[in-house]
Z-matrix of the N, CA and C atoms (Angstrom, degrees):
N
C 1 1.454
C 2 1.533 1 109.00
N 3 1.092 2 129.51 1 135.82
C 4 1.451 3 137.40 2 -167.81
C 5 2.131 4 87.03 3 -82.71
N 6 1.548 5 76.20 4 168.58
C 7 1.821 6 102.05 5 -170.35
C 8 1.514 7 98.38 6 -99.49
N 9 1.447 8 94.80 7 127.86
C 10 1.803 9 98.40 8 -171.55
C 11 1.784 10 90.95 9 -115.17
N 12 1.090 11 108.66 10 176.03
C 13 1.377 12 125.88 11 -164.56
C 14 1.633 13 105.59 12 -153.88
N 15 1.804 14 118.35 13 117.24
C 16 0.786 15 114.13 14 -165.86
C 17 1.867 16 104.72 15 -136.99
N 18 1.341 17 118.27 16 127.31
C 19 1.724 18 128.00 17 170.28
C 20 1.467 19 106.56 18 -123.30
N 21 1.603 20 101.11 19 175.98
C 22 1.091 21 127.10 20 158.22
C 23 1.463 22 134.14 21 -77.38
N 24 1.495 23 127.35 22 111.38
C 25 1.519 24 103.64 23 -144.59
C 26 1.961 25 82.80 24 -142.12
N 27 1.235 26 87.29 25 165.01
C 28 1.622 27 94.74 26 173.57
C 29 1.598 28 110.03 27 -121.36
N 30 1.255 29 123.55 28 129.90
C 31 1.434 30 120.17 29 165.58
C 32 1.168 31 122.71 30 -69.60
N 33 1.270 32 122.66 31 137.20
C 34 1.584 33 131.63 32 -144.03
C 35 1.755 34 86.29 33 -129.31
N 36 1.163 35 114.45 34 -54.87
C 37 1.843 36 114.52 35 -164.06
C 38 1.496 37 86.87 36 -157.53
N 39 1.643 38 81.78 37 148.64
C 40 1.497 39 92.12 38 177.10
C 41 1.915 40 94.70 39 -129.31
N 42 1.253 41 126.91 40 140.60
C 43 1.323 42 149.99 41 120.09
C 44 1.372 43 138.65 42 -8.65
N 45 1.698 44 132.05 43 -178.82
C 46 0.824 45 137.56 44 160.69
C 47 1.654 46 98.93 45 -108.32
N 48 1.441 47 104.92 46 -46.50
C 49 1.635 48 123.12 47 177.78
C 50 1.435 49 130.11 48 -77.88
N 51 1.597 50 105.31 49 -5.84
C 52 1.580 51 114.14 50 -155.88
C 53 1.933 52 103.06 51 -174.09
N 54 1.408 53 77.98 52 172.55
C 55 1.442 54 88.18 53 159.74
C 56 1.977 55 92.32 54 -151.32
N 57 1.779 56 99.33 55 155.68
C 58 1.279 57 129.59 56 -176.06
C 59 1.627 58 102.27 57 -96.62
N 60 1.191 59 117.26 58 119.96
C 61 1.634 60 123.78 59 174.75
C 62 1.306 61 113.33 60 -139.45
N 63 1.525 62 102.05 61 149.57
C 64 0.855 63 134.04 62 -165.84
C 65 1.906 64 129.90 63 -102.80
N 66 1.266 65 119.45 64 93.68
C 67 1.065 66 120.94 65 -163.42
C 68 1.780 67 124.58 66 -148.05
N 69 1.440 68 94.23 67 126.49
C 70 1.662 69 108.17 68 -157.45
C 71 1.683 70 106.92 69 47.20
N 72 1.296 71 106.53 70 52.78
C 73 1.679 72 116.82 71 171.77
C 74 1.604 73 110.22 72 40.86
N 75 1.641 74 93.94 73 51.28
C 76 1.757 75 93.16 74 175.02
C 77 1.975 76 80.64 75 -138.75
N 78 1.179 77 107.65 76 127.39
C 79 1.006 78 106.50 77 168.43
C 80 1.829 79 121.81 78 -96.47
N 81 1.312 80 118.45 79 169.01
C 82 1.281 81 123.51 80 -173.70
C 83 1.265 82 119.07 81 177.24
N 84 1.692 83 127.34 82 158.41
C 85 0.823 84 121.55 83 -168.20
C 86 1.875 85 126.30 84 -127.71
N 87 0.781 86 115.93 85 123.96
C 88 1.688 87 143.62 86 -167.50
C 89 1.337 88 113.09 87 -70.39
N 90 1.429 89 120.38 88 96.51
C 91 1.495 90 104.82 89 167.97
C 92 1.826 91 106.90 90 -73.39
N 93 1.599 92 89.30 91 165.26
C 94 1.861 93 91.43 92 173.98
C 95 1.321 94 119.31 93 -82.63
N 96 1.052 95 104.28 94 -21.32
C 97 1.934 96 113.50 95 168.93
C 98 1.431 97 116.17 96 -50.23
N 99 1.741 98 110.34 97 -46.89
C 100 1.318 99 116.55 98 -161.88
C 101 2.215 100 106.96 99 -100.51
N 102 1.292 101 91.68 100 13.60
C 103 1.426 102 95.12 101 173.63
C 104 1.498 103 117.55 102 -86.46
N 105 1.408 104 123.88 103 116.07
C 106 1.647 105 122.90 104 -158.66
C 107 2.020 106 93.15 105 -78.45
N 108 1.270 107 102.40 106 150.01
C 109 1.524 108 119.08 107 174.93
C 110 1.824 109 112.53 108 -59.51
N 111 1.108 110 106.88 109 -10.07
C 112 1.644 111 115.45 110 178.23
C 113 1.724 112 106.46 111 -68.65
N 114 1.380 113 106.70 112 -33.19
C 115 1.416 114 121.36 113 -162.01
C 116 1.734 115 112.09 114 -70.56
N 117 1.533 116 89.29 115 127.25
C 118 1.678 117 106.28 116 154.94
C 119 1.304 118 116.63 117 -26.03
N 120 1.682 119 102.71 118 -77.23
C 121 1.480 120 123.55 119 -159.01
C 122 1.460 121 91.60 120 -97.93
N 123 1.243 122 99.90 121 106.62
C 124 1.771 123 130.17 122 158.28
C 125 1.363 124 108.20 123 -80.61
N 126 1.879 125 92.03 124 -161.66
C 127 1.596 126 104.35 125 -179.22
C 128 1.373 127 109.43 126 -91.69
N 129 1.485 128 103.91 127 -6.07
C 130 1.661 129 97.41 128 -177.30
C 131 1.703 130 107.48 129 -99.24
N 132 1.473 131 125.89 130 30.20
C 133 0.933 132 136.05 131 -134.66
C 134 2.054 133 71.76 132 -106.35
N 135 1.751 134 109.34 133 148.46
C 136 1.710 135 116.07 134 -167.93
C 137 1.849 136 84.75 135 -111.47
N 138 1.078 137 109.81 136 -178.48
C 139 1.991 138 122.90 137 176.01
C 140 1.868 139 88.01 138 -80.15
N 141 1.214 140 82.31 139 134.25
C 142 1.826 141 90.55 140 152.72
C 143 1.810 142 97.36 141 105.71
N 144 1.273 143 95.62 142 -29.41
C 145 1.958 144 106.05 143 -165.07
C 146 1.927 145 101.28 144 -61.94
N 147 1.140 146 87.16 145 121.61
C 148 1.434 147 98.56 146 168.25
C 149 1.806 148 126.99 147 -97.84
N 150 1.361 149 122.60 148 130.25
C 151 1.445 150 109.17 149 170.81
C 152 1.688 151 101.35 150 -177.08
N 153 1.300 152 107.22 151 -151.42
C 154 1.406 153 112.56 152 -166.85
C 155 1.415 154 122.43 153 -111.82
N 156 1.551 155 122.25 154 115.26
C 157 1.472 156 124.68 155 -139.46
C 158 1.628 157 79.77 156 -124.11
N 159 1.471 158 80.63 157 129.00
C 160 1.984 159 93.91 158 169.48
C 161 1.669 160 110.22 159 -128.09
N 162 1.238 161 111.51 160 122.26
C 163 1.160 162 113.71 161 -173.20
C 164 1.961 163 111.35 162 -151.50
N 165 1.546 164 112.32 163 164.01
C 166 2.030 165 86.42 164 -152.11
C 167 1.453 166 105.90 165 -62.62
N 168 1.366 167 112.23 166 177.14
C 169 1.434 168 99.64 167 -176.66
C 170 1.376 169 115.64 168 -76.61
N 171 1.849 170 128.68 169 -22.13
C 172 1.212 171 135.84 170 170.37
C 173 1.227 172 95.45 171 -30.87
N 174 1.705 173 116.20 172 -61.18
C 175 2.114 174 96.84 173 -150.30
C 176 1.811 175 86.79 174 -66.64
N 177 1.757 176 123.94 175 -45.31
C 178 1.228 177 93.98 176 -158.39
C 179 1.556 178 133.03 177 -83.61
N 180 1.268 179 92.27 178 34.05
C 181 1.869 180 128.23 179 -171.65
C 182 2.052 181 89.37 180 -95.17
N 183 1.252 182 83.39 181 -57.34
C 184 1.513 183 99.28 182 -174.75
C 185 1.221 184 118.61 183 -45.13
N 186 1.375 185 118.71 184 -53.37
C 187 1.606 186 131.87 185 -177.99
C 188 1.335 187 101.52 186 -86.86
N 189 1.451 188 154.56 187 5.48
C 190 1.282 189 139.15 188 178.40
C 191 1.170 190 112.13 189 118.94
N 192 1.540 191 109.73 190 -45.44
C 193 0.970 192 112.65 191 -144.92
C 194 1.970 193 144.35 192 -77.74
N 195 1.625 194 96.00 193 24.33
C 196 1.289 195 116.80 194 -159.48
C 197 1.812 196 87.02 195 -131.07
């Protein structure tokens, strides 16, 4: 099973392809493909919604955020 990586993040913008979040004031952006089924913030996820985004740790290697 691959290594997922999971914070507290706020949705900032949402997409057709993604949503943009917001976390420890580093922003970045989320495809919906790579969002794990554990997660708070889905695709039905609105701007402003806060919760717990799990996604592998590569992307959150990618954005800083590890």
């Amino acid at each position: 099973m691959a290594k997922t990586w999971s914070g507290e993040v706020t949705v900032v913008n949402i997409t057709d392809k993604g949503i943009f979040v917001d976390y420890e004031l580093e922003e970045g952006f989320i495809p919906f493909s790579q969002i794990d089924e554990e997660s708070d913030i889905t695709e039905d996820a609105q701007k402003g919604d806060t919760g717990i985004l799990v996604i592998p740790e590569w992307l959150a290697r990618d954005r800083g955020w590890t």
